[in-house]
C-alpha positions as a Markdown table, in Angstrom:
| # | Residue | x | y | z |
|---|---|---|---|---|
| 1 | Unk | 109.2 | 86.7 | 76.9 |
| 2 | Unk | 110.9 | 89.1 | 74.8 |
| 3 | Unk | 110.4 | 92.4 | 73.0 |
| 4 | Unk | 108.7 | 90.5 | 70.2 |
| 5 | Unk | 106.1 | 89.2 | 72.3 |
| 6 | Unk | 105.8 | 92.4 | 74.2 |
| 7 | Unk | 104.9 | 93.7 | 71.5 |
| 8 | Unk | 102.3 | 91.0 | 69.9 |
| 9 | Unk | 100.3 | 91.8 | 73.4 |
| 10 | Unk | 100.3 | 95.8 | 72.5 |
| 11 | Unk | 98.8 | 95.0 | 69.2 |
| 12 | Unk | 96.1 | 93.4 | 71.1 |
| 13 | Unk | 95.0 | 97.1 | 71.8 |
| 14 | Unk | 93.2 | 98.9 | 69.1 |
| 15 | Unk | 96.1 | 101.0 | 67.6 |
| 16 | Unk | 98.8 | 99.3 | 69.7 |
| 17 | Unk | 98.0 | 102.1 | 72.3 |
| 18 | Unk | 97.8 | 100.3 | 75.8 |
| 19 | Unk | 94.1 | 100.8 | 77.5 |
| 20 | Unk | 93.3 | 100.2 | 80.8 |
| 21 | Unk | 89.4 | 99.4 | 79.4 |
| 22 | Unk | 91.3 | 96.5 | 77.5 |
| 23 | Unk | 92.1 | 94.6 | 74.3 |
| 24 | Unk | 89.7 | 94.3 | 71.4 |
| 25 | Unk | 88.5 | 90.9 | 70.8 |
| 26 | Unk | 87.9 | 91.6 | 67.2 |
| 27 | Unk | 91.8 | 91.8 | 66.5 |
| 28 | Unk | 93.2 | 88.6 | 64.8 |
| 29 | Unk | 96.1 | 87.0 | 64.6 |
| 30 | Unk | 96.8 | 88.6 | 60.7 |
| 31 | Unk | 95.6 | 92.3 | 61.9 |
| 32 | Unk | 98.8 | 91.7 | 64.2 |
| 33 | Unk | 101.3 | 90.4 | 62.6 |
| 34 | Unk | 101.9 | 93.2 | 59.6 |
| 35 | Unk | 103.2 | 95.4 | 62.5 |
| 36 | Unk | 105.6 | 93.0 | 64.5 |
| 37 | Unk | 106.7 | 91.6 | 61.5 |
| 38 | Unk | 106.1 | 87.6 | 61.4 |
| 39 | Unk | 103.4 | 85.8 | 59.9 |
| 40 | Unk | 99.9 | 85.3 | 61.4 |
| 41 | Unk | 100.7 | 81.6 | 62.3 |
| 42 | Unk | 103.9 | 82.9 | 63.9 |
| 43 | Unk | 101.6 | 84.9 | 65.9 |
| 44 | Unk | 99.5 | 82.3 | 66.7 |
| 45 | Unk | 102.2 | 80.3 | 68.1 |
| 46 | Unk | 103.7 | 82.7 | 70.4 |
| 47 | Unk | 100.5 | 83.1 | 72.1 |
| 48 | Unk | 100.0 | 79.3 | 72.4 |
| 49 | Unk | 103.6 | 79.3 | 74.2 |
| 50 | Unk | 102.1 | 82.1 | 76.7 |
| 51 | Unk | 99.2 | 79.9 | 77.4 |
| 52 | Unk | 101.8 | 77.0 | 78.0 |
| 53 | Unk | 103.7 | 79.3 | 80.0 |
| 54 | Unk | 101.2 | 80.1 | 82.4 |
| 55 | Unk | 101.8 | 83.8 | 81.0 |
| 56 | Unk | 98.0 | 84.1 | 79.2 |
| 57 | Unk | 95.1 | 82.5 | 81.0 |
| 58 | Unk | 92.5 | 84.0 | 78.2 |
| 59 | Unk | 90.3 | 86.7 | 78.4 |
| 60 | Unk | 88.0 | 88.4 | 81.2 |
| 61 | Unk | 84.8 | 90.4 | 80.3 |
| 62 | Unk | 83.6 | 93.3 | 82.5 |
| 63 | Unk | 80.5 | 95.1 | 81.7 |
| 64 | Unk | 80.6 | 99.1 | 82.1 |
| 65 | Unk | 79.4 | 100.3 | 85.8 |
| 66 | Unk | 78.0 | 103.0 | 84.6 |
| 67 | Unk | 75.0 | 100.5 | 83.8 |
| 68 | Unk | 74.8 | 99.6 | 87.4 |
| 69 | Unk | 75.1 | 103.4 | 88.2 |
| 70 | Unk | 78.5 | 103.0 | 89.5 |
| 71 | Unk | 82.0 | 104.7 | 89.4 |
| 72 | Unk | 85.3 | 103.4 | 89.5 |
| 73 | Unk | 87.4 | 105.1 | 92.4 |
| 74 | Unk | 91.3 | 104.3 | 92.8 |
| 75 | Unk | 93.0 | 104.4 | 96.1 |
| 76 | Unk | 96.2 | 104.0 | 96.9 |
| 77 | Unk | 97.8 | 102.3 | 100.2 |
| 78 | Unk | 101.3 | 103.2 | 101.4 |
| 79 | Unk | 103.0 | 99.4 | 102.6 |
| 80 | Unk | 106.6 | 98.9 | 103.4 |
| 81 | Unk | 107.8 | 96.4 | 101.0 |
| 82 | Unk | 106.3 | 94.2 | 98.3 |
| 83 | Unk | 106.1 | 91.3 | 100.6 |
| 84 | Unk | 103.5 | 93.7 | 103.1 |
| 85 | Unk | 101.6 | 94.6 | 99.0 |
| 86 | Unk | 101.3 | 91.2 | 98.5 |
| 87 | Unk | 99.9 | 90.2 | 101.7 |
| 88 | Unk | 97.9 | 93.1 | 101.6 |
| 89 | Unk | 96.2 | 92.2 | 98.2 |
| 90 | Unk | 95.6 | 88.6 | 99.1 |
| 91 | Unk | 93.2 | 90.0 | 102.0 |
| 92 | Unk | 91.5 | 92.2 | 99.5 |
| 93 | Unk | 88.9 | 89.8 | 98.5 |
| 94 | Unk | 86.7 | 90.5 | 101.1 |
| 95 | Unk | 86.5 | 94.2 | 99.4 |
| 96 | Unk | 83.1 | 94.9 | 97.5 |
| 97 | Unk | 83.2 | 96.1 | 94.4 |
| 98 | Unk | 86.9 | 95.4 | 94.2 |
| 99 | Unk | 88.7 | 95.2 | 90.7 |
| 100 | Unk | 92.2 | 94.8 | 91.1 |
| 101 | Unk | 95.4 | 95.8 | 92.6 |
| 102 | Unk | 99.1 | 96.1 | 92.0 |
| 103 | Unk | 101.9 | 97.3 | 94.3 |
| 104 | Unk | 103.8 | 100.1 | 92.3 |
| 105 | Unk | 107.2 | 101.3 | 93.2 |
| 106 | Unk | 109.9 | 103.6 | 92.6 |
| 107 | Unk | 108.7 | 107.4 | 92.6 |
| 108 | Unk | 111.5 | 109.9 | 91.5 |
| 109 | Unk | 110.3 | 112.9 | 93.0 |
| 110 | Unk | 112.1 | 111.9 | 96.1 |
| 111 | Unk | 115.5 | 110.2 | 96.3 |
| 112 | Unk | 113.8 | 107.0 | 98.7 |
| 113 | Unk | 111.7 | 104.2 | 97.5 |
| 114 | Unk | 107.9 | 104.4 | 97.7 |
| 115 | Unk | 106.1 | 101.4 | 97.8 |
| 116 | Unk | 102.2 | 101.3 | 97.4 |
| 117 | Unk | 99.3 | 99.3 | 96.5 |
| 118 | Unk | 97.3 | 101.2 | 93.8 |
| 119 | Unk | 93.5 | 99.1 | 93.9 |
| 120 | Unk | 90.2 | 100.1 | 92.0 |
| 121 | Unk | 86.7 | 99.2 | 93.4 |
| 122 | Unk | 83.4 | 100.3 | 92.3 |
| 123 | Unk | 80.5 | 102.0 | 94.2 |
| 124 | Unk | 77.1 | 103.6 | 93.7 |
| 125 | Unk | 76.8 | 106.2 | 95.7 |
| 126 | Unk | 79.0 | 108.1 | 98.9 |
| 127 | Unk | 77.4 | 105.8 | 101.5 |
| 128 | Unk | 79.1 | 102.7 | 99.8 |
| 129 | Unk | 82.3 | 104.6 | 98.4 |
| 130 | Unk | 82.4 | 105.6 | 102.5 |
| 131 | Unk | 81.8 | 101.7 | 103.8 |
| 132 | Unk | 84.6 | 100.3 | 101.2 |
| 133 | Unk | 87.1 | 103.1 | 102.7 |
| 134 | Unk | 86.9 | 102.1 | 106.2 |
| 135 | Unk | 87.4 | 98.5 | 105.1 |
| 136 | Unk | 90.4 | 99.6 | 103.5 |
| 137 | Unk | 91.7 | 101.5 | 106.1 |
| 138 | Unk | 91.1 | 98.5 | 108.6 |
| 139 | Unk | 93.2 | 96.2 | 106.1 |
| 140 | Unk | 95.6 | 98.8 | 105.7 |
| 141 | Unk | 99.0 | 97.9 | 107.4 |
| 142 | Unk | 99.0 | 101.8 | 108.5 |
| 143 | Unk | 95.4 | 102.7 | 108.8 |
| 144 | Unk | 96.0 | 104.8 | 106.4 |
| 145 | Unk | 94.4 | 104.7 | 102.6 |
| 146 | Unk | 94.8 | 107.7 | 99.9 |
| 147 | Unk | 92.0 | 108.9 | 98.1 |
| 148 | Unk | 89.6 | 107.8 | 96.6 |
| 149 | Unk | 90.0 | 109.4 | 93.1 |
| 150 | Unk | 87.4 | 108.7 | 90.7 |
| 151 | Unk | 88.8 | 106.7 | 87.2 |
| 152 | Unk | 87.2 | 107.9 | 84.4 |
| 153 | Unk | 84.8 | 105.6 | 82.5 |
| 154 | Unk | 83.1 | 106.4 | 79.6 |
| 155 | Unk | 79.6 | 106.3 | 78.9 |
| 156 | Unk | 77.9 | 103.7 | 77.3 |
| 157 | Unk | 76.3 | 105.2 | 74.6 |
| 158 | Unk | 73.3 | 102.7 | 73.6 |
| 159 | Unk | 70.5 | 102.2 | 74.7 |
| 160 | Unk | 70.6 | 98.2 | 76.2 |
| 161 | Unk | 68.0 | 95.7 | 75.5 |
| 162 | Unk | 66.9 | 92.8 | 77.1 |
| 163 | Unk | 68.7 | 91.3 | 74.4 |
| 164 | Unk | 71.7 | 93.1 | 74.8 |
| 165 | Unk | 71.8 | 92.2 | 78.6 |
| 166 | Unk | 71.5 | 88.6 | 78.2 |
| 167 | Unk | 74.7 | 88.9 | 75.5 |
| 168 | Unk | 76.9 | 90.7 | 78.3 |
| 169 | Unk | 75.5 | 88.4 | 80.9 |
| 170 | Unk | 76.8 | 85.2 | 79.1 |
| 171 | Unk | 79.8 | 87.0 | 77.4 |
| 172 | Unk | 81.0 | 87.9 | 81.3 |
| 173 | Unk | 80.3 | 84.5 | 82.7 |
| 174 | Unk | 82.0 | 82.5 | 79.3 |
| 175 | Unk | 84.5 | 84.8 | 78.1 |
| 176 | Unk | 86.4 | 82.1 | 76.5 |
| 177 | Unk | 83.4 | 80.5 | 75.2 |
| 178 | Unk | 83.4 | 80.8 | 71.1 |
| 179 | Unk | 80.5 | 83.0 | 69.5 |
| 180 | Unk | 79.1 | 80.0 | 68.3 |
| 181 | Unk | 78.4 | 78.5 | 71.5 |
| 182 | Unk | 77.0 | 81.8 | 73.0 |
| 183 | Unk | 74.9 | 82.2 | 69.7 |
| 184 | Unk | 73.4 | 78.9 | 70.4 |
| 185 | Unk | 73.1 | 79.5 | 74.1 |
| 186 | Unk | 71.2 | 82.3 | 73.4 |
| 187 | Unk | 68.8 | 81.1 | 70.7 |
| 188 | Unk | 70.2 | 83.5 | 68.2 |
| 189 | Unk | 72.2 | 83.2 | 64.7 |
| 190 | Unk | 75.6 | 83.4 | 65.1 |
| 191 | Unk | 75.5 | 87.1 | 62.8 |
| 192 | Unk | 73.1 | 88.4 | 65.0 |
| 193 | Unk | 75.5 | 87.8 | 68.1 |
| 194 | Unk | 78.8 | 89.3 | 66.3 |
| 195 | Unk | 76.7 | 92.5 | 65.1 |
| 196 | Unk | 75.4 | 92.6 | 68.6 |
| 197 | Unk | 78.8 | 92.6 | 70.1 |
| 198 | Unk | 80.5 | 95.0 | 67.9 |
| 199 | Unk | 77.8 | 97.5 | 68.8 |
| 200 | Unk | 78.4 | 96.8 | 72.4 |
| 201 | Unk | 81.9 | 96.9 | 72.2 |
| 202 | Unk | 81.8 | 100.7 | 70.2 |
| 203 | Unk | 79.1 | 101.8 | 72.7 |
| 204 | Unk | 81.4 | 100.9 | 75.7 |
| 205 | Unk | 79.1 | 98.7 | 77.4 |
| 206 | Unk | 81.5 | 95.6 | 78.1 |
| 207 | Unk | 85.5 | 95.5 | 78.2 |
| 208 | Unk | 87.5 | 92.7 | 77.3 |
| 209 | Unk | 90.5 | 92.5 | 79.9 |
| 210 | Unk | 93.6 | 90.2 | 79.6 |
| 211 | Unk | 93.9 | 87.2 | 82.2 |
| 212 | Unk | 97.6 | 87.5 | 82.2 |
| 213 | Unk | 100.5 | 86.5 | 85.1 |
| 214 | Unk | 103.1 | 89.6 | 84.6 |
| 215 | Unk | 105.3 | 87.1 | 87.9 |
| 216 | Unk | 105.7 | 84.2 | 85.2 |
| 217 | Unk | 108.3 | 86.7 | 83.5 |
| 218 | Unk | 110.0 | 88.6 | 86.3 |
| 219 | Unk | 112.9 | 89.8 | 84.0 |
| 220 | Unk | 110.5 | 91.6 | 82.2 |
| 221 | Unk | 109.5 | 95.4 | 84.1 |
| 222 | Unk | 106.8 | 97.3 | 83.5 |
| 223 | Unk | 107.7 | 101.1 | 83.8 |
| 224 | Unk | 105.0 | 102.8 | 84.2 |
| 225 | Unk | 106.1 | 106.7 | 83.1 |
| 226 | Unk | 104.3 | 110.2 | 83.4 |
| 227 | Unk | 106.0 | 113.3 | 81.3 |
| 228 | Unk | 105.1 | 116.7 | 82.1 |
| 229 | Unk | 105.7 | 117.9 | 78.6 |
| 230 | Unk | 105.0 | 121.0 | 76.3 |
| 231 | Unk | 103.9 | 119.2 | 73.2 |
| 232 | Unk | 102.2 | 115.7 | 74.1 |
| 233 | Unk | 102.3 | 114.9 | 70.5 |
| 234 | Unk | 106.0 | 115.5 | 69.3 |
| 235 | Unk | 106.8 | 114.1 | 72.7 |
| 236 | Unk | 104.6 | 110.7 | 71.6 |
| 237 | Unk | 106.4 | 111.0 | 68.3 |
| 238 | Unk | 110.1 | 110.7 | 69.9 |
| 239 | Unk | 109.2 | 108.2 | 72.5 |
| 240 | Unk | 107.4 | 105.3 | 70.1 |
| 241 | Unk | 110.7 | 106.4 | 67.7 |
| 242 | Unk | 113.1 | 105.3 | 70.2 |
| 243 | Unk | 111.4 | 102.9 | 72.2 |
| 244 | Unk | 109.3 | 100.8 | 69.5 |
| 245 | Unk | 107.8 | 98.2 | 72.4 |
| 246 | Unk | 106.4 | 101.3 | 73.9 |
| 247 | Unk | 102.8 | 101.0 | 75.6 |
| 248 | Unk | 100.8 | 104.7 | 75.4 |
| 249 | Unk | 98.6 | 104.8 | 78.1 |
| 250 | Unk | 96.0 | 107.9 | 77.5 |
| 251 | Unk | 94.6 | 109.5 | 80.6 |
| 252 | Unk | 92.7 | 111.8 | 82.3 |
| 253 | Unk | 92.7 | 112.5 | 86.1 |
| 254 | Unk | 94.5 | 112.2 | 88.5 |
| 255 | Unk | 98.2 | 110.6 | 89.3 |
| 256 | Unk | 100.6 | 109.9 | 92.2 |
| 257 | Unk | 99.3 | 110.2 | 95.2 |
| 258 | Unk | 96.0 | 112.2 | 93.4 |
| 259 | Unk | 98.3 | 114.8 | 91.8 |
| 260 | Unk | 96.0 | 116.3 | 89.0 |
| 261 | Unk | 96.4 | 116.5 | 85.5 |
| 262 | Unk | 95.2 | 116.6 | 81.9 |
| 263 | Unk | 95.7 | 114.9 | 78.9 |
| 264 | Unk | 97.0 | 118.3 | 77.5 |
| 265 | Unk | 100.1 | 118.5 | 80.6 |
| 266 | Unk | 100.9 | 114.7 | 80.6 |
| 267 | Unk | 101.9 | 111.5 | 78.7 |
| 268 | Unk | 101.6 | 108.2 | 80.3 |
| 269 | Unk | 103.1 | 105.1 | 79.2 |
| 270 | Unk | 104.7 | 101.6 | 79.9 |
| 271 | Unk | 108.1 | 101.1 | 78.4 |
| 272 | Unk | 109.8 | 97.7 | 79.3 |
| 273 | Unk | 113.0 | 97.5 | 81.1 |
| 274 | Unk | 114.3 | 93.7 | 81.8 |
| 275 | Unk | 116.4 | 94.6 | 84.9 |
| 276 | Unk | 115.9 | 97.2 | 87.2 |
| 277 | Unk | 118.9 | 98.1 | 87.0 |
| 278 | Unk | 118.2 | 99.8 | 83.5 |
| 279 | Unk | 115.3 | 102.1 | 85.5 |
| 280 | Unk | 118.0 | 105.2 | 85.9 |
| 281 | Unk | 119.4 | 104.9 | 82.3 |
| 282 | Unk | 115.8 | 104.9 | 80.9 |
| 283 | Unk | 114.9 | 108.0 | 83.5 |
| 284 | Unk | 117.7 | 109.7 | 81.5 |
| 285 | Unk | 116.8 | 109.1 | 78.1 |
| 286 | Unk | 113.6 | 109.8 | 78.4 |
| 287 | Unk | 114.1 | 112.8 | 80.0 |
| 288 | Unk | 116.4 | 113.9 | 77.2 |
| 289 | Unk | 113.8 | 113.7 | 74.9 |
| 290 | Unk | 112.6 | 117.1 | 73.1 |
| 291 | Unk | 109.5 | 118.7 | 75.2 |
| 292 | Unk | 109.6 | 116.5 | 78.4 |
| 293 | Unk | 110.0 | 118.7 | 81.5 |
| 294 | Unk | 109.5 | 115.5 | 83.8 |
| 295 | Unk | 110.2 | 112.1 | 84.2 |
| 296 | Unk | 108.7 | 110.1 | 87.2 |
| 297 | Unk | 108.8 | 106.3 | 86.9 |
| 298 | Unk | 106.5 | 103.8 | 89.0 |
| 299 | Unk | 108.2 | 100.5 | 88.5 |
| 300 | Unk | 105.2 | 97.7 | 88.6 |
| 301 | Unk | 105.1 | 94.7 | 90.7 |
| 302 | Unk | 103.2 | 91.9 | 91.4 |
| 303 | Unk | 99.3 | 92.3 | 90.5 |
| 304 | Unk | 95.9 | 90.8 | 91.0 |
| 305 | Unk | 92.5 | 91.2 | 89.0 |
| 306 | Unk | 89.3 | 90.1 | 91.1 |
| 307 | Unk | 86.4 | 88.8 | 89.1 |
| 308 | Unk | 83.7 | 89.0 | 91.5 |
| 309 | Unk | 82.2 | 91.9 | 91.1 |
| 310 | Unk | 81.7 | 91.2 | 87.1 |
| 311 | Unk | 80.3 | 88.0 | 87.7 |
| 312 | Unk | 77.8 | 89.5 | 90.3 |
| 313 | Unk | 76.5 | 92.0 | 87.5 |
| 314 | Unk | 76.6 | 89.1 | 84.8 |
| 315 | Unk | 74.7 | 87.2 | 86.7 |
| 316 | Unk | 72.3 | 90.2 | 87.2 |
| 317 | Unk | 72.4 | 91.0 | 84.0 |
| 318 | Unk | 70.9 | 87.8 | 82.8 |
| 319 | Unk | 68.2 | 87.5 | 85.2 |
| 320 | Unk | 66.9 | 90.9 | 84.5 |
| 321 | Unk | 66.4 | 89.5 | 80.9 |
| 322 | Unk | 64.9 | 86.0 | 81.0 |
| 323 | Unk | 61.3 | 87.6 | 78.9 |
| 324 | Unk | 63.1 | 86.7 | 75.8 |
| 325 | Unk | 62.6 | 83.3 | 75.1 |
| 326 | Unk | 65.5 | 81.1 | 72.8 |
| 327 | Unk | 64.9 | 80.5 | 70.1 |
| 328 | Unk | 66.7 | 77.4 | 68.3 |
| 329 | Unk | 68.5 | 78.1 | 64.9 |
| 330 | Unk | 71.5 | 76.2 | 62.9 |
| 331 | Unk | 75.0 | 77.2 | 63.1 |
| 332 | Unk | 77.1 | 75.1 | 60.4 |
| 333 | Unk | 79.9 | 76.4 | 58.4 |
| 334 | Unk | 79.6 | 79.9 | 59.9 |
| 335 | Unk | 82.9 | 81.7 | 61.1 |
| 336 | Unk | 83.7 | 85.3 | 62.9 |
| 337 | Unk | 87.4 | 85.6 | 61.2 |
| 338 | Unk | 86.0 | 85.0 | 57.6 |
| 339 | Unk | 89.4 | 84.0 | 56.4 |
| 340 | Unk | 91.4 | 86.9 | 58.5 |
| 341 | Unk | 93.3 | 84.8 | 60.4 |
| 342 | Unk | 92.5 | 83.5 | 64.3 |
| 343 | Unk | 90.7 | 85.8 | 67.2 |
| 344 | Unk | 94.5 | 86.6 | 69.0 |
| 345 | Unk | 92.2 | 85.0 | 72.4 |
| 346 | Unk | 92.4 | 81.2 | 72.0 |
| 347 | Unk | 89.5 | 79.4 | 73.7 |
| 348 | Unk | 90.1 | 77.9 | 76.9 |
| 349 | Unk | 89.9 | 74.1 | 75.8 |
């Protein structure tokens, strides 16, 4: 993997800014390629290779807790190496309402190495955000667990029907499936089902999230960078000037260890480094750039997405919605790129 292809999969995000609610489906292969430069079937090809690779196992499709009336809360669990994360996320499993997990490394507010496994769950309530903290704490390798600190989601802004439900509920348990076949699991026209989804998507009521394996490239290092800065939009301006492969990462919260701030005191980012040996030089450019008062880097390592708890609410999702009875309609000749090149997400085969 190189810078190219690093940055074919920021393009994936709408306006090549990086996301943690994920890619947009609705990207093709010739809405890419004008901004990295190739052709769409150049495009195309590289993200075949990832699938041969092992690098891009498709797509994953969460719906939006908020329509379960659940948060997401992150927590973060001091380890002492990456061999202690990784043991540590294998055991998380047996977590409810667990999202993922990565161990993060490499804090610069202190001249000694910080490792820590940064996981999100979900919960409805304080009685089960309380139950999935003691679990943590008993699977933690020091009893100890920071936080939790609430994510921010946002709202879904449309009102679901039954039809909508059923559309999440199949998109979640065949994310890979093509619109065709979920039109015609469904019982609907294959229109029907992409107007459907784009409205879901702009409402915020499902997430498309890449499947990827960051370990089948370890010379590629995903800095993950917070600026203290005085103008977040000259500062934004410098860093995609000098670092074009550069992932922005908007946010609003909370950071290291829960340390609070706002979108108006912070820009967050991923900026690839292929050895870790370039971390320092990068910690000095960047903090030589005009407006940045600080630089602190957090080096991601190996990482895990867990799909249980999507496939719990899919599955609830469609059951709450079997009064609408299929209907059976034809499907021939119909297409969702109309001529625009291939969906970026090849279906599995």
């Amino acid at each position: 993997m190189d810078d190219l292809d690093l940055d074919i999969y920021r393009w994936m995000y709408p306006g090549g800014v990086f996301s943690m609610y994920g890619v947009d489906p609705r990207i093709t292969t010739s809405d890419i390629a004008p901004h990295v430069g190739l052709t769409r079937t150049a495009v195309w090809a590289r993200i075949r290779q990832w699938e041969r690779d092992g690098f891009w196992k498709g797509l994953r499709v969460h719906p939006n807790p908020t329509i379960f009336g659940e948060k997401i809360y992150r927590v973060e669990i001091p380890v002492a190496d990456t061999v202690e994360g990784g043991n540590l996320i294998d055991e998380l499993e047996v977590v409810d309402g667990i999202l993922g997990a990565n161990i993060s490394f490499g804090d610069t507010s202190n001249d000694k190495m910080v490792h820590v496994v940064v996981l999100r769950f979900t919960a409805a309530g304080a009685i089960e955000v309380d139950r999935r903290m003691r679990v943590l704490r008993r699977l933690s390798p020091t009893g100890t667990a920071h936080g939790p600190w609430i994510d921010e989601v946002p709202d879904v802004t449309r009102t679901l029907t039954a039809l909508d439900r059923r559309i999440i509920g199949l998109l979640v348990k065949n994310p890979n499936a093509s619109l065709t076949q979920v039109a015609r699991l469904l019982g609907v026209t294959l229109k029907t089902l992409v107007r459907r989804r784009s409205a879901l998507l702009d409402a915020h009521a499902l997430f498309y999230r890449p499947n990827v394996d960051w370990t089948k490239h370890p010379s590629v290092t995903l800095l993950f960078f917070c600026w203290e800065v005085a103008d977040v939009d000259r500062v934004k301006a410098a860093v995609t000037l000098r670092f074009p492969h550069f992932l922005h990462f908007p946010r609003v919260g909370v950071g290291y260890m829960g340390e609070a701030y706002t979108a108006n005191d912070w820009f967050a980012g991923l900026v690839p480094a292929h050895s870790p040996r370039e971390v320092p030089v990068l910690v000095l450019e960047l903090s030589r750039l005009p407006g940045v008062k600080t630089v602190r880097p957090e080096v991601s390592g190996p990482s895990r997405s867990f799909h249980r708890w999507a496939n719990q609410r899919g599955a609830e999702l469609l059951a709450a919605a079997q009064e609408i009875p299929p209907r059976r309609v034809g499907h021939a000749g119909l297409s969702t790129t109309k001529g625009r090149g291939r969906a970026p997400v090849p279906p599995s085969s």
